[in-house]
C-alpha positions in Angstrom: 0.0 0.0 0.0 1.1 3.5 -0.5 0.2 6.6 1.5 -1.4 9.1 -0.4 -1.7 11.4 2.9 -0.8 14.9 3.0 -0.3 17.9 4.8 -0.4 21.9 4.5 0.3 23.3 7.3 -2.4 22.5 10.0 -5.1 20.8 7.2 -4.4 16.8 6.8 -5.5 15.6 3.4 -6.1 12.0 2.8 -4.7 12.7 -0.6 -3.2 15.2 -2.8 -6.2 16.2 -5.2 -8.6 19.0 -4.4 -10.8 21.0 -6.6 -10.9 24.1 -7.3 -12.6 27.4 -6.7 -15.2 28.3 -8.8 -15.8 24.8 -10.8 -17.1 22.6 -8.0 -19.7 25.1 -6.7 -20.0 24.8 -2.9 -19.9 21.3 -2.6 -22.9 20.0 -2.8 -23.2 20.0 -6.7 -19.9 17.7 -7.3 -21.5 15.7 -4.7 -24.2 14.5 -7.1 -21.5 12.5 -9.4 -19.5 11.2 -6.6 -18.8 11.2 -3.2 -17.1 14.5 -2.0 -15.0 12.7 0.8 -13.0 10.7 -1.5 -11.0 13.9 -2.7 -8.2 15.4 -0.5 -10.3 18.8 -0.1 -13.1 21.3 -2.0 -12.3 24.7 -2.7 -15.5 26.1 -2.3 -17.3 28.9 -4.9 -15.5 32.4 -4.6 -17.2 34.2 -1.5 -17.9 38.1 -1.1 -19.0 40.3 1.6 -22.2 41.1 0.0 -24.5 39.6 -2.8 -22.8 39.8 -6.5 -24.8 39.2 -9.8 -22.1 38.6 -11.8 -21.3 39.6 -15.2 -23.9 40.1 -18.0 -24.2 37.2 -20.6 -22.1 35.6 -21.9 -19.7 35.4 -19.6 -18.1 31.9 -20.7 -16.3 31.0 -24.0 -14.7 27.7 -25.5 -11.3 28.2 -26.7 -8.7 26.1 -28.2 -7.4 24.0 -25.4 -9.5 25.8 -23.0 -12.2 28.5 -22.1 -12.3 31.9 -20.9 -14.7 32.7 -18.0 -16.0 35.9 -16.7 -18.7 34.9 -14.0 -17.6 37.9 -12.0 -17.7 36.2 -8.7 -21.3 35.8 -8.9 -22.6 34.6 -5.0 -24.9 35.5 -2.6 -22.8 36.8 -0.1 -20.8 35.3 3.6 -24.0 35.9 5.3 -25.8 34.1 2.9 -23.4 31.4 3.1 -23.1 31.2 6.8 -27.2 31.0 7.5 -27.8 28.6 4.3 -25.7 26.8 2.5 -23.0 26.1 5.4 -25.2 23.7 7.5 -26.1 21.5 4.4 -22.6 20.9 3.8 -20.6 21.5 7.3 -20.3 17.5 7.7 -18.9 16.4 4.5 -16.2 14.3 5.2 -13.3 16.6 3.4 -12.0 19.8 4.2 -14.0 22.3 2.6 -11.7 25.6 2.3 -14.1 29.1 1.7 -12.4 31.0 -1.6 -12.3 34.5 0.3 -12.5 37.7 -2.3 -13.0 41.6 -1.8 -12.7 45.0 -3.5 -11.2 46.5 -0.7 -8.9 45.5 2.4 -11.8 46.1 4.9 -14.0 43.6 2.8 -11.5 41.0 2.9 -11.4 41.1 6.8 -15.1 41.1 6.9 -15.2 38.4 5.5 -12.6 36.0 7.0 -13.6 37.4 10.5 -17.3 35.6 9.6 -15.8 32.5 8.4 -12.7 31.7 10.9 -16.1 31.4 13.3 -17.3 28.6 11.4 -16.2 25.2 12.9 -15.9 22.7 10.1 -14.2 25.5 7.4 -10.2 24.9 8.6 -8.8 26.8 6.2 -9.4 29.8 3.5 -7.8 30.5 0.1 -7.5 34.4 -0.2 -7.9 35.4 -3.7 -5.8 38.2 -4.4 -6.7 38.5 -7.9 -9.6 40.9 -7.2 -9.1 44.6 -8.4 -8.4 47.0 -5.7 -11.4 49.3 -6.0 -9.0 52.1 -4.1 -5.8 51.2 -6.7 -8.2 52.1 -9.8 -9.1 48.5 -10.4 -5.8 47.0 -10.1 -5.7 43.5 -8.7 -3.9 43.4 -5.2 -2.1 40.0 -6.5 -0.1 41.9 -9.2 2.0 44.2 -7.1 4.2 43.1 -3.9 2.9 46.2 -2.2 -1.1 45.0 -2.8 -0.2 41.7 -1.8 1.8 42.5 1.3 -1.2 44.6 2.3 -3.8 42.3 2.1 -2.1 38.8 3.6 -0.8 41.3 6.2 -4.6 42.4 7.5 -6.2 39.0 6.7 -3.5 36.7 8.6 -4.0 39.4 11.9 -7.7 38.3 11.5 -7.4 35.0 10.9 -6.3 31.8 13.0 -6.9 28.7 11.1 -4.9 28.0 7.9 -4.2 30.9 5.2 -3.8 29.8 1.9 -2.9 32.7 -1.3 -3.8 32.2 -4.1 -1.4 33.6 -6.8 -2.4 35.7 -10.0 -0.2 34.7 -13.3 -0.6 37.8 -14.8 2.3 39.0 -13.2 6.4 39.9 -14.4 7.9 37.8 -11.6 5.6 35.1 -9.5 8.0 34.6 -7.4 8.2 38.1 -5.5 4.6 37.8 -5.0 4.7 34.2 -3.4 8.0 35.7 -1.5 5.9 38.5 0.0 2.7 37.0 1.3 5.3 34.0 2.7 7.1 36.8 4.9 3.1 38.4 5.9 2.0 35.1 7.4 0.9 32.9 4.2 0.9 29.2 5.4 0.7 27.6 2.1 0.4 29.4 -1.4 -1.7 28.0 -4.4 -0.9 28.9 -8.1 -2.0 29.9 -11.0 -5.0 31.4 -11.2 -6.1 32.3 -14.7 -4.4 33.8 -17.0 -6.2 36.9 -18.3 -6.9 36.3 -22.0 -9.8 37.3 -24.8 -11.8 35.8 -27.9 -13.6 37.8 -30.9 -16.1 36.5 -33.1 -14.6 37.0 -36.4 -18.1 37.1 -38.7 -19.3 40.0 -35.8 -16.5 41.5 -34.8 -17.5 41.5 -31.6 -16.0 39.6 -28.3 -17.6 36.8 -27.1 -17.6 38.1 -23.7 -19.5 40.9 -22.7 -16.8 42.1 -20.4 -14.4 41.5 -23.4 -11.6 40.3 -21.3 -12.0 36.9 -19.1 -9.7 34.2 -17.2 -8.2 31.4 -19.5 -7.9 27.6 -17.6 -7.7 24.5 -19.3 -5.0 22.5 -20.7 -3.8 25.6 -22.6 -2.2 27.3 -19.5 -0.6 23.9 -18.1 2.7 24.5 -19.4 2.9 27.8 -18.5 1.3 27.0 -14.8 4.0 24.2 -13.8 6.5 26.6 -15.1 5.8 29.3 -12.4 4.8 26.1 -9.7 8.7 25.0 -9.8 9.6 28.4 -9.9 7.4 29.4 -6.8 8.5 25.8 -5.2 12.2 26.9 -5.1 11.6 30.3 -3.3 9.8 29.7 -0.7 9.5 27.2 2.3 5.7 26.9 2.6 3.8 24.0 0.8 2.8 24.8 -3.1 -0.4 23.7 -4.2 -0.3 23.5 -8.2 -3.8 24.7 -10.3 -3.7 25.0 -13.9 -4.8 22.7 -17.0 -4.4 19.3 -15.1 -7.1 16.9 -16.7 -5.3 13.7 -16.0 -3.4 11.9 -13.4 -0.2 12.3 -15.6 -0.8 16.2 -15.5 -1.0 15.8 -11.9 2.0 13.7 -10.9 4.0 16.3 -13.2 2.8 19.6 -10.8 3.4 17.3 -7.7 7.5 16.7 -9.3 7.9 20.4 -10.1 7.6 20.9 -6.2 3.4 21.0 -5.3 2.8 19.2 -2.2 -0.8 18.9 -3.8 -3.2 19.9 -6.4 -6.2 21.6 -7.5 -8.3 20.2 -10.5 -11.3 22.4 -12.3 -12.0 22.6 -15.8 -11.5 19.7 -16.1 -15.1 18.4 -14.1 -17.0 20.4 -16.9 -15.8 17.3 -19.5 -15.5 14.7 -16.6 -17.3 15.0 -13.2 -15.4 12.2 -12.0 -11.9 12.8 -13.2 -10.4 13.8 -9.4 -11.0 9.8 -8.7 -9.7 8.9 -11.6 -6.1 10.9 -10.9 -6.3 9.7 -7.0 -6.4 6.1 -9.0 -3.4 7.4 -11.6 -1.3 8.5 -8.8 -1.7 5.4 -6.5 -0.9 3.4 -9.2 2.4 5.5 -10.4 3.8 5.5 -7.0 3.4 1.5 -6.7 5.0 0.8 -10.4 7.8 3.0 -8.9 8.4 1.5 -5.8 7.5 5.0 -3.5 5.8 4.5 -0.3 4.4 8.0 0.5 3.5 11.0 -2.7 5.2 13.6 -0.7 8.5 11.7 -1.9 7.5 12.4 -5.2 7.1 16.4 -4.7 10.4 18.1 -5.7 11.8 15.3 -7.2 12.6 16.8 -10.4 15.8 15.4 -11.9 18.0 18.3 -13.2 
């Protein structure tokens, strides 16, 4: 037998393969196709102090190798969360982490202060991608001074685990992981998506309404494990790798580059059940080469 169990900072995982923000809803809808407490953790639907419509239709498009989304955090709010849709899922045999978002600092705190009450949430991922309302819509991810700001005021509100989640549209990722390590960051997870466009040649007009979106899919992988062994090599808190993995194979690579773990997500829009099948991949690659734990394969890169 092999031991597929692993651990960021304070959160035990029975395995190495969560899913991520945004593509598993909160939970419960994943749920439907398999049982939730087989994968090492859920990355719950990006949460906001207050109710957010999202973007006007559309707000999704198919790409090659991809798609570009621009839901615009769409959610009813912590509150909402806290009253309704945490007690349906509080006992799901996983840790569920809340995917924390804000326009300002203030709103950030707000919002971790509600949810390092709740009991059965151990950890949040602070997205830092969100434009700083104050900064003229710059996202507090893409500068070391935004970044430093916002992991600095969250981790003083917050006890449980903190986990940052880094933007790729960035000139150097590893500053960024660099600076929310030094303000308290107990793991950091990377890449969010990369921001990108598409135009319908016969209109000449984008197929987004907010022109712009966030590209994820197997497009972005090779770009994602790039700036996963880069971020691996600076700093000394767990990695956890995000960014085109639709297979086991994909997987295994991020977890070699240096992730302790990894984050799935487009890829349950072609295949609900894929997380299971790249537990099953990974089990079965450490066995044909004779490892007795996956944390000896993270940061095993032969150079």
């Amino acid at each position: 037998m092999v031991d597929l169990r692993v651990k960021i900072h304070k959160l035990d995982l029975k395995n190495p393969v969560m899913l991520a923000s945004g593509t598993c809803g909160f939970a419960e809808e994943i749920n439907s196709f398999f049982d939730i407490s087989k994968v090492g953790g859920v990355f719950l639907k990006g949460t906001t102090l207050n109710n957010r419509e999202g973007n006007n239709y559309p707000r999704m498009a198919e790409t090659a190798s991809g798609m570009l989304n621009a839901v615009g955090l769409q959610n009813k709010g912590v509150d909402y969360f806290i009253d309704y849709i945490y007690p349906r899922i509080k006992n799901y045999n996983t840790p569920l982490i809340v995917n924390v978002n804000g326009s300002t600092v203030d709103e950030y705190i707000k919002v971790t202060e509600k949810v390092d009450q709740l009991e059965h949430i151990p950890a949040i991922e602070l997205n830092i991608s969100c434009p700083n309302v104050k900064e003229g819509g710059m996202a507090f991810g893409i500068s070391p001074k935004g970044a430093k700001t916002v992991t600095r005021e969250v981790r003083r509100a917050y006890s449980k685990t903190l986990i940052v989640k880094l933007s790729p549209n960035v000139t150097d990722i590893t500053e960024i992981a660099k600076v929310v390590e030094g303000e308290g960051a107990d793991s950091v997870s990377l890449i969010n998506t990369f921001l990108g466009m598409s135009v319908n040649a016969e209109t000449r007009k984008p197929r987004l309404s907010t022109i712009t979106g966030g590209l994820s899919g197997p497009a972005i992988k090779p770009l994602a494990l790039r700036m996963v062994w880069q971020v691996a090599g600076a700093v000394k808190i767990p990695v956890i790798g995000i960014g085109g993995i639709m297979n086991a194979e994909d997987a295994i690579e991020f977890l070699i580059a240096g992730a302790s773990a990894i984050q799935t997500g487009t890829a349950l829009f072609k295949n609900p059940v894929v997380p299971l099948e790249i537990i099953d991949g990974i089990k079965d690659y450490l066995l044909r080469h004779n490892l007795k734990s996956v944390s000896e394969l993270t940061g095993s890169l032969h150079l």
